[in-house]
N, C-alpha and C positions, 0 to 999 in steps of 0.2 A: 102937399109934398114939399120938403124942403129942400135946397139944392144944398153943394158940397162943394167947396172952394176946395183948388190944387189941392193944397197944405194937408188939409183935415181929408179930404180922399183918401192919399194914398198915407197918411199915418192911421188908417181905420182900416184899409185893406192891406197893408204891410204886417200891421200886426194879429189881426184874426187870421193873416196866411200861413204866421209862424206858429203859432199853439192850433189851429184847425187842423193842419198839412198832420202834425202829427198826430192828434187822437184820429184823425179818419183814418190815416194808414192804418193805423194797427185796430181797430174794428173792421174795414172795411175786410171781405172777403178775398182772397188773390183770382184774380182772374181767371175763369176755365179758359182753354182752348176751345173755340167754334167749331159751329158744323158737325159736328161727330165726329173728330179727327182721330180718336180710336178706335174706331168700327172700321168696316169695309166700304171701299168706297164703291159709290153706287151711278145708275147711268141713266137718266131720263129721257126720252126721246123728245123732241121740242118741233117736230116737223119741220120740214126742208133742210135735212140734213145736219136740222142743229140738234146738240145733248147738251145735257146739263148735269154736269157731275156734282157728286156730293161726297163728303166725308174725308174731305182732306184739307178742312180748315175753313175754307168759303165754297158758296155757289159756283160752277168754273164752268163758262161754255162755251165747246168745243164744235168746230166742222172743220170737214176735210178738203182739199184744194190741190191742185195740179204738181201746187207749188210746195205742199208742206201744209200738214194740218194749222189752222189760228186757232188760238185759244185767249180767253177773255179770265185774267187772273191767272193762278198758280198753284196755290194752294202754299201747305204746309211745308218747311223745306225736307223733313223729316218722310213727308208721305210724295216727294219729286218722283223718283226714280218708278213706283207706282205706278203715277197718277199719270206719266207719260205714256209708259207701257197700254195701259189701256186706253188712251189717247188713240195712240198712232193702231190699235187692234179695232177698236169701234170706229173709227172714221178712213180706217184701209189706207192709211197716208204713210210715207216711208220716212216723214220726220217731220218736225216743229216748225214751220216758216213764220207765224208771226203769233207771239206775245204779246196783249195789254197789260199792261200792270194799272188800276183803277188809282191806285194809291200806291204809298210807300209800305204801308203795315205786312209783317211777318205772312200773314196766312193770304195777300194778294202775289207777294214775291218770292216766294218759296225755292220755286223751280226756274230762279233765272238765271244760277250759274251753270245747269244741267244743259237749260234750252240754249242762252249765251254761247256755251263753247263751239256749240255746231253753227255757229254763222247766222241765229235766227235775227228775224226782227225783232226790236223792246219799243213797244210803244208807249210813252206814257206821258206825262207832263214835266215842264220845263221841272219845276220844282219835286216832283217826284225823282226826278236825276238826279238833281244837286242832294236832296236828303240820303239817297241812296250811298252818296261818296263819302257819308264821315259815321262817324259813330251817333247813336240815337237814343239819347236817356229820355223813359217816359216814366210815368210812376206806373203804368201799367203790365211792363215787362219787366222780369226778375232781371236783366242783365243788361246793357244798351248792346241793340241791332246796326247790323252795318263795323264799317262800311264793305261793303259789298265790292270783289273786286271789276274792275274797270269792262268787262266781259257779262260780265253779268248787270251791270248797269243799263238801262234805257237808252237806246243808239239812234232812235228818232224821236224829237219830244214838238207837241204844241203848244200854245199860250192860251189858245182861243177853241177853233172849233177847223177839223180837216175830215178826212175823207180818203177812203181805200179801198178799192176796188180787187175783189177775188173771186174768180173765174167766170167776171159779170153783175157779181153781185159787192153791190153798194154797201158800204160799213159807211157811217156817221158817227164820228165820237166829238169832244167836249168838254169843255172846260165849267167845273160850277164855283169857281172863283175859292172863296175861302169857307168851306163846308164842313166837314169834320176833320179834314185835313186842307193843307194850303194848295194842293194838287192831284182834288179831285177830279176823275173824268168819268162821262156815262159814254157807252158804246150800244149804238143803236143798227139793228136791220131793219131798214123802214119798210121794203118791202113784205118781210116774214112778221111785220107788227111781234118784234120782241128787240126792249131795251134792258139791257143791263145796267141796273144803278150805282154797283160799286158800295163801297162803305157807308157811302150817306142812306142809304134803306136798308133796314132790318128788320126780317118777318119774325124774328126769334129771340124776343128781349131787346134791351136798351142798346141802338148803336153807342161807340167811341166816342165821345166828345173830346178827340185830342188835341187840346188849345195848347199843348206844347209845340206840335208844330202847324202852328196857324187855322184851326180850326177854332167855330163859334158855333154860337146857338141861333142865333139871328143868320150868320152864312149858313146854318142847314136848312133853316127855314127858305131860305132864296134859293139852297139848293132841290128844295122840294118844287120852288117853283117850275126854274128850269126844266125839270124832267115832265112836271103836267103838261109844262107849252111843247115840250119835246112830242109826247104820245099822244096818240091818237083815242077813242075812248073806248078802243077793240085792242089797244096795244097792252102786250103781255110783259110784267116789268120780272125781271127777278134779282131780290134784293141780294144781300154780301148774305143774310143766312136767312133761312127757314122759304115756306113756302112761297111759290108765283102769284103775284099782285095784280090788282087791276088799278088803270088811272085813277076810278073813284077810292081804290082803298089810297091809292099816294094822296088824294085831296085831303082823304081823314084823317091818316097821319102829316100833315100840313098842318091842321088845325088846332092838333093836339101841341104840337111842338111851339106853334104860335102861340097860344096858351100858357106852354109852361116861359118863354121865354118873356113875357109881356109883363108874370110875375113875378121874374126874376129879376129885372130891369127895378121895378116895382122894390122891392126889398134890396134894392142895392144903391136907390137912392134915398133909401132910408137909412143906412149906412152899417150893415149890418152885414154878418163874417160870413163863410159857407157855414160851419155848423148852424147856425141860428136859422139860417135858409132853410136847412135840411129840415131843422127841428119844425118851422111854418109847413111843412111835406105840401109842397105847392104842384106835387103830381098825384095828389094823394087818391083822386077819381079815377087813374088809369095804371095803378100798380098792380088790381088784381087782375089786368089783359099782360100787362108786359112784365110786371116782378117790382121787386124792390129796384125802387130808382134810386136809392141815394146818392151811389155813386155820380150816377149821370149829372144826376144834379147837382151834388159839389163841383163837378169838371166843367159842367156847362155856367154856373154861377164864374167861377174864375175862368172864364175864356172871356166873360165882360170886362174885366178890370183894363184889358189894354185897349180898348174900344170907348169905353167911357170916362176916363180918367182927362177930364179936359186938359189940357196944354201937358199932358205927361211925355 
């Protein structure tokens, strides 16, 4: 393996980013919206008073409180006014007392100027605040998000790792440092063994790799770890989409991601552009479980460059 001094790095990765960036846009597919976000949304009982809603962009789940229903996510802003309605009807709550927002992405913050205006709580990460307050250009959305106004924004944030108490019962959330995003968090019921993963887990195709705002391939992989040492080996995980997981299925997807990022690492100190990556198809054994990776994999090959670009 040969190594890459400063100089010859980033003139090898500057210019396969200029000619790559554009033939991928224009083959790559545009992004669906998750979840079913055109269907009806749907309501799953999760025992102990938890649901788990579907079809309004992510996973969302909801219990009821003294104080005001919490809800874990948001959904789509388009499906807010919805997803609340039957919020506050399924858990008999006469309004929204606390919001997590897992991340900044569209279909976790949907409904946070709806919930916002009535005085609720926004719980999420330092950095999920700050992204929240300006405009947000990704290649993955037709428009930049944000910024969201001031009400709608997260009104308590952690760095690390806190804790909340409703009506007795213990919430645990969390910081996975820099994961698919720079402000991801999991929100855990230790006692009902059910953690919420947030964007970094997806039962339904390739999550986000969005290294525009500080996510990696290598921080999902840590952020896989996190959540193993989090659960228990009876704890019920439910990813950002598709079906309930168990610990062991998060090991297996740990592995895999480990895997692809080891060869990506691998072909990028070889000095080679995203397309060349794609064309090596270094996920080529698990496209027909999750779909065509390309995408994933050009986004997660360029989430390397600011990571490994020594003295850049």
């Amino acid at each position: 393996m040969r190594s890459l001094d400063r100089r010859s790095f980033l003139a090898r990765a500057l210019g396969s980013a200029a000619a790559a960036s554009l033939a991928f846009s224009a083959r790559a597919a545009p992004r669906r919206e998750p979840g079913g976000s055109g269907g009806p949304l749907g309501v799953t009982p999760l025992g102990d008073d938890l649901l788990m809603i579907t079809g309004a962009g992510c996973n969302i789940v909801a219990t009821g409180g003294s104080q005001g229903a919490l809800l874990v996510d948001g959904g789509l802003e388009h499906r807010a006014a919805e997803l609340i309605r039957l919020v506050l009807e399924s858990t008999r709550a006469h309004r929204i007392g606390v919001l997590f927002n897992t991340h900044w992405h569209p279909e976790q913050t949907g409904s946070n100027e709806r919930i916002g205006r009535h005085g609720a709580s926004i719980i999420a990460h330092e950095n999920t605040r700050l992204w929240l307050g300006r405009p947000i250009e990704v290649d993955w959305l037709p428009k930049p998000y944000g910024p969201l106004r001031p009400r709608a924004r997260p009104n308590k944030t952690t760095y690390t790792t806190d804790t909340l108490t409703l009506d007795g019962r213990r919430i645990e959330y969390g910081y996975m440092a820099q994961a698919h995003t720079d402000g991801d968090l999991y929100v855990h019921f230790p006692k009902e063994k059910l953690l919420i993963a947030g964007g970094v887990v997806s039962n339904e195709g390739w999550p986000i790799m969005d290294y525009r705002t500080g996510g990696w391939i290598a921080g999902l992989v840590a952020g896989y770890d996190k959540l193993i040492q989090v659960a228990a080996p009876d704890t019920r995980i439910v990813p950002a989409n598709g079906p309930l997981l168990t610990r062991a299925d998060l090991q297996s997807h740990r592995t895999m991601y480990f895997t692809i990022y080891d060869r990506l690492v691998k072909h990028l100190m070889k000095g080679l552009g995203p397309e060349e990556v794609i064309a090596q198809q270094p996920a080529k054994e698990f496209a027909a479980q999750w779909g065509d990776p390309d995408r994933f994999i050009d986004s997660s090959f360029r989430s390397l460059w600011g990571h490994f670009a020594a003295d850049a």
